[in-house]
FIRO-348406 format. One line per 4 residues: number of its first residue (from 0); for each residue x, y, z of C-alpha. Coordinates in Angstrom, 2 decimals, decimal comma. Layout:
NUM> X:Y:Z ~ ... .
//
This chain:
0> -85,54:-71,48:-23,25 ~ -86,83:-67,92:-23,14 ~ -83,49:-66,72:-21,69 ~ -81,37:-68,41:-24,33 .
4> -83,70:-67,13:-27,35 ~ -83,19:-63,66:-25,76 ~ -79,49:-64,02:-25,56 ~ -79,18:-65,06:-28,84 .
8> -81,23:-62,78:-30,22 ~ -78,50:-60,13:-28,40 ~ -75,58:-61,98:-29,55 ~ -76,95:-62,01:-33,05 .
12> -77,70:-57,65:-33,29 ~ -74,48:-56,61:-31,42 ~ -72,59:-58,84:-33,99 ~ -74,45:-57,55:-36,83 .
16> -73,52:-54,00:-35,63 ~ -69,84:-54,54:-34,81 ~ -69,46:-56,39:-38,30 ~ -70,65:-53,17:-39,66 .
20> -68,19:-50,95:-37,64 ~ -65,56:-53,61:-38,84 ~ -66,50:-53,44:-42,29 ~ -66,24:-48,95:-42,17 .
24> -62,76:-49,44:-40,24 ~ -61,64:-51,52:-43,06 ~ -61,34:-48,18:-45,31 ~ -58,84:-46,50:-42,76 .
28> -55,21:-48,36:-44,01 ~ -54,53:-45,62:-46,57 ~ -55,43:-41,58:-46,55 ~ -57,67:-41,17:-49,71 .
32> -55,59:-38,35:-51,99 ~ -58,87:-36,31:-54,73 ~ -56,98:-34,12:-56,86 ~ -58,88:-30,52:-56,90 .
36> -60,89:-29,37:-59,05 ~ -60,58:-25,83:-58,43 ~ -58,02:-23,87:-56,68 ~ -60,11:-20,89:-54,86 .
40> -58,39:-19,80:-51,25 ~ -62,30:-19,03:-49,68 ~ -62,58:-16,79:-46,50 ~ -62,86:-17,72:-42,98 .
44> -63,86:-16,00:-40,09 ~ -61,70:-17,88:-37,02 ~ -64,34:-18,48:-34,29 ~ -63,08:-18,77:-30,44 .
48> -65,53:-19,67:-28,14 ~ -63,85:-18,51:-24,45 ~ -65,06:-18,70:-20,82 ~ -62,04:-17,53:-18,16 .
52> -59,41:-18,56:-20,54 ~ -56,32:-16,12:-19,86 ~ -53,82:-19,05:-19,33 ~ -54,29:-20,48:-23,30 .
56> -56,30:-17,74:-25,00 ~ -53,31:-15,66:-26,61 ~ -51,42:-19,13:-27,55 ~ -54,58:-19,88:-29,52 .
60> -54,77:-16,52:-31,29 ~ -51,09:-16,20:-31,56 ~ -51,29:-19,71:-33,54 ~ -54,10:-18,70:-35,63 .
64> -52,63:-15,45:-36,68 ~ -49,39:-17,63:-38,11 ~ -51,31:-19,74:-40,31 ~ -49,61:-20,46:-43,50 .
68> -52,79:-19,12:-45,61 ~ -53,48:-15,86:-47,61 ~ -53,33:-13,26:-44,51 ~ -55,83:-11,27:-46,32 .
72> -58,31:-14,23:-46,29 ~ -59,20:-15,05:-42,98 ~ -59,86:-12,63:-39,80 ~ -59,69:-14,36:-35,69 .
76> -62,30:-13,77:-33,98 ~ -62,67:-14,62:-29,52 ~ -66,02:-14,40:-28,21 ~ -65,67:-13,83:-24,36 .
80> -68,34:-15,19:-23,12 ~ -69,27:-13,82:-19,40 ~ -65,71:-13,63:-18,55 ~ -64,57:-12,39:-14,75 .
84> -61,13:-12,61:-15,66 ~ -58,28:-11,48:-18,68 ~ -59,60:-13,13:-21,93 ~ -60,74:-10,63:-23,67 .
88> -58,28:-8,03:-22,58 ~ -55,14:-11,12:-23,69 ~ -56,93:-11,87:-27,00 ~ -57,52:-8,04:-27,80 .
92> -53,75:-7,86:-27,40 ~ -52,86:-11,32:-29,39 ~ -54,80:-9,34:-32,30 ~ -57,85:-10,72:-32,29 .
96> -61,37:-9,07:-33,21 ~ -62,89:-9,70:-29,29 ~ -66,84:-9,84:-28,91 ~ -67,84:-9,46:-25,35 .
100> -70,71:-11,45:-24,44 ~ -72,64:-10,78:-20,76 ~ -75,82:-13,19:-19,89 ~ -75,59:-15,22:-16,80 .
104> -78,79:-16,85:-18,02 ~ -77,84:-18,50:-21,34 ~ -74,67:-20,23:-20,28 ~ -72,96:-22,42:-22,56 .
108> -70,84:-22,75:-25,76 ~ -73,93:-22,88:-28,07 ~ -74,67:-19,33:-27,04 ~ -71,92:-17,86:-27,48 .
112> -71,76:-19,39:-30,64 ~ -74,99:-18,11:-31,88 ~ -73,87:-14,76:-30,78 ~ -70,56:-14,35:-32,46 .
116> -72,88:-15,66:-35,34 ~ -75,07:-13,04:-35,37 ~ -72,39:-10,24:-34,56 ~ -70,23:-11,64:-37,87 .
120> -73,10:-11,94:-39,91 ~ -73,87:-8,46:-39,41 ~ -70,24:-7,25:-40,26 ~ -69,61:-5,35:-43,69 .
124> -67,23:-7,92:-45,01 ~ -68,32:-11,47:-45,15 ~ -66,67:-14,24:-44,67 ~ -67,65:-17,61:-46,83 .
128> -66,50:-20,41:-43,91 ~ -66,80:-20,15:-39,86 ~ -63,94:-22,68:-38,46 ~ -64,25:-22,92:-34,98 .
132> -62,17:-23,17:-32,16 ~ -62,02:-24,11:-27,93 ~ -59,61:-21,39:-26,28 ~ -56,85:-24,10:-25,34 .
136> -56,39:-25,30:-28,94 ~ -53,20:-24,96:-31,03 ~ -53,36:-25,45:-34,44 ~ -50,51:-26,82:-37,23 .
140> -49,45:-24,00:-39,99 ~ -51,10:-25,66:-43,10 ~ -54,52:-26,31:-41,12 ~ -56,43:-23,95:-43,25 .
144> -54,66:-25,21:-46,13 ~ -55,85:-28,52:-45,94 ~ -59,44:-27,32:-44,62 ~ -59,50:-25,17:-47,84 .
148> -58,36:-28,35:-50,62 ~ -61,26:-30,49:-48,71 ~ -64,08:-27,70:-49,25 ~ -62,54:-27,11:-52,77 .
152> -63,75:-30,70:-53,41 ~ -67,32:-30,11:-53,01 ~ -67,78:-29,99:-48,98 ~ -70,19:-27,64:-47,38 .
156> -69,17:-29,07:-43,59 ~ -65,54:-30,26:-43,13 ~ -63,77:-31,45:-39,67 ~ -60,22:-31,93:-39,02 .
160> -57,68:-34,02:-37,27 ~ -58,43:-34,16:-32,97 ~ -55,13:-34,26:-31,69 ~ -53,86:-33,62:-28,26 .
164> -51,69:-31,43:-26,53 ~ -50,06:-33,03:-23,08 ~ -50,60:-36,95:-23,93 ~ -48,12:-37,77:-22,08 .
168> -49,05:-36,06:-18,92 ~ -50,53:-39,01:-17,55 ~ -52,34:-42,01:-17,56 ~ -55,39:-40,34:-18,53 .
172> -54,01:-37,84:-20,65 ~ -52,77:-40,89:-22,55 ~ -55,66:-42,75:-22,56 ~ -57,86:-39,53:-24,08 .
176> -55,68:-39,09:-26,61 ~ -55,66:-43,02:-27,47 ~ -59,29:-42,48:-27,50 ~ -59,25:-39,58:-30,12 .
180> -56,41:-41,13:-32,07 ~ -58,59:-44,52:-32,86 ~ -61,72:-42,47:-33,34 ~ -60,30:-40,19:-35,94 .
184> -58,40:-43,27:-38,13 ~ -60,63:-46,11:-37,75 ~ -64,24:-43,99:-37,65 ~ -63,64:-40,58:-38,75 .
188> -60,87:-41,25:-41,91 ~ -63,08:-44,41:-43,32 ~ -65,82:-42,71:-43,73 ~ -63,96:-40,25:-45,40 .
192> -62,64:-42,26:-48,07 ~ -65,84:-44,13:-48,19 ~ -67,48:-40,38:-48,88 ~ -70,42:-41,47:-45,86 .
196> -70,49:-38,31:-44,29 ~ -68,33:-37,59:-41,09 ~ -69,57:-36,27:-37,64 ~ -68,44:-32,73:-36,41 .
200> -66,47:-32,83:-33,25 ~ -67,03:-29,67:-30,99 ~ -63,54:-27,74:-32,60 ~ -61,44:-27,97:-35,87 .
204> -64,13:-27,75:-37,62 ~ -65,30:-25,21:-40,78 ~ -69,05:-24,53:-42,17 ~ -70,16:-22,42:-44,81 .
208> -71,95:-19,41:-43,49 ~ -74,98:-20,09:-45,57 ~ -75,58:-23,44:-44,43 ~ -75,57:-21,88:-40,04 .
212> -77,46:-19,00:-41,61 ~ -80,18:-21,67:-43,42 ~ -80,56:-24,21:-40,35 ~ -79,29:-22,03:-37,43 .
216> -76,54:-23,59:-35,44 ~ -78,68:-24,69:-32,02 ~ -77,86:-23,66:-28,19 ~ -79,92:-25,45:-26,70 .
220> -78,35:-28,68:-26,48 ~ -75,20:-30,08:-24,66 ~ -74,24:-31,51:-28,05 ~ -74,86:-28,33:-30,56 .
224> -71,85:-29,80:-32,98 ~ -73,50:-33,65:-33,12 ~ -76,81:-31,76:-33,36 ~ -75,95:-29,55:-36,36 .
228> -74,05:-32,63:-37,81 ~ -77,73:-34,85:-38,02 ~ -79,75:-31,87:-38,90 ~ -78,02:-31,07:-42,07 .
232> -77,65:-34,97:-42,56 ~ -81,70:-34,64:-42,45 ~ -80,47:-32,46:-45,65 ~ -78,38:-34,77:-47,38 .
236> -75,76:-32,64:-46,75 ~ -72,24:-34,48:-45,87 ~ -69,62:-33,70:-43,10 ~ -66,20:-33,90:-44,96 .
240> -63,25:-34,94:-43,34 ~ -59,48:-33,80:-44,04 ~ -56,95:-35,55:-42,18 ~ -53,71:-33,43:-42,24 .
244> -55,75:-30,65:-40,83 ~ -54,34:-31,10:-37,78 ~ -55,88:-29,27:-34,20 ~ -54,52:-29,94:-30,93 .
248> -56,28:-29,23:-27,34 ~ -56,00:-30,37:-24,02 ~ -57,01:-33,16:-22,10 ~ -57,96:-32,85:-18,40 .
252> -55,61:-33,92:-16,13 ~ -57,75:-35,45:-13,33 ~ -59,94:-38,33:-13,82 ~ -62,94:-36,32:-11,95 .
256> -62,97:-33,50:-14,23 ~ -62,88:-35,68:-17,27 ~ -65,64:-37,47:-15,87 ~ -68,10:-34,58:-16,03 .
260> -66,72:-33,40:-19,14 ~ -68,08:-36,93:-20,69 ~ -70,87:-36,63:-19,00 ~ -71,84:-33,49:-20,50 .
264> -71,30:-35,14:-23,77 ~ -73,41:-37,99:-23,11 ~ -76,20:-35,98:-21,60 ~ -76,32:-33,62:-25,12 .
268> -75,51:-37,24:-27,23 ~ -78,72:-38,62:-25,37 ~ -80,59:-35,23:-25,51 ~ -80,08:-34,84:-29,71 .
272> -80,94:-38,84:-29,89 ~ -84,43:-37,75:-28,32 ~ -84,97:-35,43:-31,47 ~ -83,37:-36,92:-34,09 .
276> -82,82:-40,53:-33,93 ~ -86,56:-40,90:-35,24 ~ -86,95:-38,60:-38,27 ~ -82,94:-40,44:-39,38 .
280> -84,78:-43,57:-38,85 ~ -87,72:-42,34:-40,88 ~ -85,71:-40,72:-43,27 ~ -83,80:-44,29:-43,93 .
284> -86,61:-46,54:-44,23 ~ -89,11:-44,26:-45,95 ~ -86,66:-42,30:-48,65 ~ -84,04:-45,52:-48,15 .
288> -81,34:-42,99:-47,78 ~ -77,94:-44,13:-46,62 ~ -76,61:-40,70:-45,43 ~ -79,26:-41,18:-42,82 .
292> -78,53:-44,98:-42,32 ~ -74,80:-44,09:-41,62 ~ -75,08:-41,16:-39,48 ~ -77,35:-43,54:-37,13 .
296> -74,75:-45,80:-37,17 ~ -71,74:-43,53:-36,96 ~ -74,29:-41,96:-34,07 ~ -74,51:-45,26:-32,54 .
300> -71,31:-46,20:-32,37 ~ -69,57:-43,38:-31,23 ~ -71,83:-43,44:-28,47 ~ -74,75:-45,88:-27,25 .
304> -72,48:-49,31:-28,67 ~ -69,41:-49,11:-26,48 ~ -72,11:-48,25:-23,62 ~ -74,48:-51,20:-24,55 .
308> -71,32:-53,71:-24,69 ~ -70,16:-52,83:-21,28 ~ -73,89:-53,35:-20,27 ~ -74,48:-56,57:-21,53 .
312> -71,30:-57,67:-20,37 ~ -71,98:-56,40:-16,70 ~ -75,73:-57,56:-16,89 ~ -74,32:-61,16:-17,96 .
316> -72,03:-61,51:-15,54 ~ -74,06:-60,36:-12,51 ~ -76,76:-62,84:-13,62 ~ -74,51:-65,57:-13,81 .
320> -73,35:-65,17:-10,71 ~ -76,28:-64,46:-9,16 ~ -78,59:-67,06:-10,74 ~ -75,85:-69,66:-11,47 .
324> -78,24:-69,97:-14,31 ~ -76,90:-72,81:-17,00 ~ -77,93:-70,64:-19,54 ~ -75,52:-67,91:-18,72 .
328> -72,77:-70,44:-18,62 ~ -73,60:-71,99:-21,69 ~ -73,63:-68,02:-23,27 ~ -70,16:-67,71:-22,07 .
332> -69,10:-71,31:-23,45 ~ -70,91:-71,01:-26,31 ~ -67,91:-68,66:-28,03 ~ -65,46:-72,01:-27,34 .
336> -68,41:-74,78:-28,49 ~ -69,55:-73,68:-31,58 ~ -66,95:-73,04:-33,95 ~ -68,83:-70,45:-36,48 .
340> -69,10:-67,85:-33,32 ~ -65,61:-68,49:-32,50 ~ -64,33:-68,09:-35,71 ~ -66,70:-64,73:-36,45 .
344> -65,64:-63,44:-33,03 ~ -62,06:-63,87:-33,68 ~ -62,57:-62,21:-36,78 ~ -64,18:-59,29:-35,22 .
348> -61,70:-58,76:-31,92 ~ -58,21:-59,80:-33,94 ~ -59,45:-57,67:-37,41 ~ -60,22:-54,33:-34,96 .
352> -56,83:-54,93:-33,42 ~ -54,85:-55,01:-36,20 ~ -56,65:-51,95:-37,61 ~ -56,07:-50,28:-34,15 .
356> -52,34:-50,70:-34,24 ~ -52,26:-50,45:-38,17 ~ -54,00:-46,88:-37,53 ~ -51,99:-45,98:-34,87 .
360> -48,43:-46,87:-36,72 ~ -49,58:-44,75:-39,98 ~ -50,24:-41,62:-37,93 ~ -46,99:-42,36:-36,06 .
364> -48,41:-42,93:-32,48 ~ -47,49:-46,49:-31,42 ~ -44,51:-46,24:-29,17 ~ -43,85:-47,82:-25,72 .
368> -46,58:-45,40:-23,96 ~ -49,24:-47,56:-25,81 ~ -48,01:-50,67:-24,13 ~ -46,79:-48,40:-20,81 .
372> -50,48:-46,97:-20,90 ~ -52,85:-50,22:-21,62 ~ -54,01:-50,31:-18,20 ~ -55,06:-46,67:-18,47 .
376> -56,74:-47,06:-21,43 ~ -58,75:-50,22:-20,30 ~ -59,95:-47,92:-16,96 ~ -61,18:-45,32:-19,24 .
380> -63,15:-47,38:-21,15 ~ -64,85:-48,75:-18,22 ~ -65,38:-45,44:-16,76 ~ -67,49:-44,81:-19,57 .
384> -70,05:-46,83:-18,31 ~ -71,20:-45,29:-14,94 ~ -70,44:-41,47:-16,95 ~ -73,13:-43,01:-19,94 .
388> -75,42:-44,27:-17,59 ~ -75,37:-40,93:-15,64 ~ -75,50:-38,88:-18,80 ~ -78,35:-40,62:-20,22 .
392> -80,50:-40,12:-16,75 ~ -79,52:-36,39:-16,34 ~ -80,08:-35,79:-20,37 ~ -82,43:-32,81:-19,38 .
396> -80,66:-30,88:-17,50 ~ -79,34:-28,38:-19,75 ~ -76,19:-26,93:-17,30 ~ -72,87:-26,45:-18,94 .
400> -69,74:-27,21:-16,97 ~ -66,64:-25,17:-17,30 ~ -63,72:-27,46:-17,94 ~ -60,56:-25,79:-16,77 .
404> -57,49:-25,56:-18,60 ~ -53,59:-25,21:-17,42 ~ -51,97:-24,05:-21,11 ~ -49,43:-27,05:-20,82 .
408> -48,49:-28,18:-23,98 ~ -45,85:-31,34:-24,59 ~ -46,48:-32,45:-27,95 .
//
């Protein structure tokens, strides 16, 4: 009886959460269009954060340089950041501003960052936005554009549009870019339009200069995007999110690399939880603010809830066949017995793939590699469970790995 209250109980909260999730994804069918209410072209410093780049580096800066935006109005920037090899000397040449950075003891995007901060801060002219870039990115011509219309509505934080670079590389190339694809329409686009406040994303991404210079951007953590993102939500400040402000980078070609890649992100996701998850929950029961209620959810979801699905899933299983408990069979059965949870399940599973595909035919990505690629896709989201589990264990160790990068580009 114990068992079955407790699985109930489990049934009951995951529901509750993916009918939330459902509910956000809802808003993603159309791309909201605000009409400005001002027209200012701000400033932007270009930030490039590079470690032994030389094969993408002056691709990057080359595409930055051609953005279709008032030439006058935004400078590049590449902070080489204890390079051995041609990055600075290739971004020098692609004309950008290069800021040579040498500490073998403070490894790691986040100080970089915070250096090229405190280098641009210090220049004569000032710039009113940072956007930030990873050396292999390419950007579209209008990305500033589009960044500039969404801060121009009221934004102090604004991401734009993941994209990828070689999907079609591979299996796994595929299956990342699947991943971003869904992410960006069905979690990143509805709460757009539903104005809930959006979740920065590591590149693509543009924040006024006051707010880094108020709060200090953070280089401690794994994380240091996700980490800015819920301390300014602490704020009640909201990440913006423009959709046609497109970035594209490139997803590791071997399954082992991406594997510690992830797990990097999941041991900074489960380091920031450690700091902030309280004061957001705080923050949401004691001032009832929903900025705070949605960031823990859009925190949640984008990482813990696919993790704690695959663990109940494998915990249920393993139990049933272990135990050959009746209560594990009647868990299973009980989806097929009782027609409510049938029907609300159906609802759930059929609703999020229809939005899937939905999302996926409005930005123009469902072809025969979705259907060629399924498999693929179903691996990687089962190799996210061993890469959580390891991430979540290993969230204090603090040392950055270097994911290489080829320069191929097959869009």
């Amino acid at each position: 009886m114990f068992l079955k209250i407790l699985i109930e109980i489990c049934q009951i909260i995951l529901f509750l959460i993916g009918a939330y999730y459902f509910g956000v994804a809802l808003f993603s069918l159309t791309v909201s269009k605000k009409e400005r209410k001002v027209n200012t072209a701000h400033t932007f410093a270009l930030l490039v954060a590079a470690h032994n780049e030389e094969r993408v580096v002056s691709d990057l800066v080359e595409s930055l340089k051609g953005l279709d935006y008032p030439k006058d109005r935004f400078e590049v920037f590449v902070v080489a950041d204890n390079c051995d090899d041609k990055t600075a000397q290739l971004a020098r040449s692609a004309g950008a501003e290069v800021l040579e950075r040498f500490d073998k003891t403070k490894r790691g995007k986040g100080f970089a960052m915070e250096f090229a901060f405190e280098k641009i801060f210090a220049m004569e002219r000032k710039f009113e936005y940072i956007c930030v870039f990873d050396a292999d990115n390419i950007v579209e011509k209008d990305f500033l554009f589009h960044m500039n219309n969404k801060i121009n509505e009221g934004y102090r934080a604004v991401q734009g549009y993941l994209d990828s670079k070689n999907p079609t590389d591979s299996w796994l190339t595929f299956s990342y870019s699947m991943w971003y694809w869904i992410n960006n329409r069905l979690s990143q686009l509805s709460r757009g339009n539903l104005d809930i406040g959006c979740r920065l994303g590591g590149t693509g991404f543009a924040v006024d200069t006051e707010l880094i210079k108020e709060f200090g951007w953070g280089a401690t953590c794994l994380a240091e995007d996700t980490e800015f993102t819920l301390k300014i939500a602490l704020r009640d400040i909201k990440v913006g999110w423009a959709h046609e402000a497109v970035v594209f980078d490139e997803k590791p070609l071997r399954l082992a690399t991406s594997m510690k890649q992830r797990q990097r992100w999941m041991q900074g996701l489960a380091d920031v939880s450690s700091h902030y998850v309280k004061p957001l929950v705080k923050k949401t029961l004691g001032e009832k603010s929903t900025l705070a209620f949605h960031m823990l959810m859009n925190f949640w979801g984008d990482t813990l809830y696919p993790l704690t699905i695959g663990f109940f899933s494998v915990v249920y299983g393993l139990m049933f066949f272990v135990t050959k408990s009746s209560v594990w069979y009647e868990y299973f059965c009980s989806f097929w017995t009782e027609p409510w949870k049938f029907l609300l399940l159906s609802v759930l599973v059929w609703g999020n793939i229809f939005l899937i595909l939905a999302g996926l035919y409005n930005d123009k990505r469902l072809d025969k590699n979705v259907v060629k690629n399924a498999w693929g896709f179903f691996v990687y989201l089962v190799t996210w469970i061993p890469v959580g589990i390891i991430g979540i264990l290993k969230k204090d160790e603090k040392e950055w790995f270097h994911t290489p990068h080829s320069g191929k580009d097959n869009r």
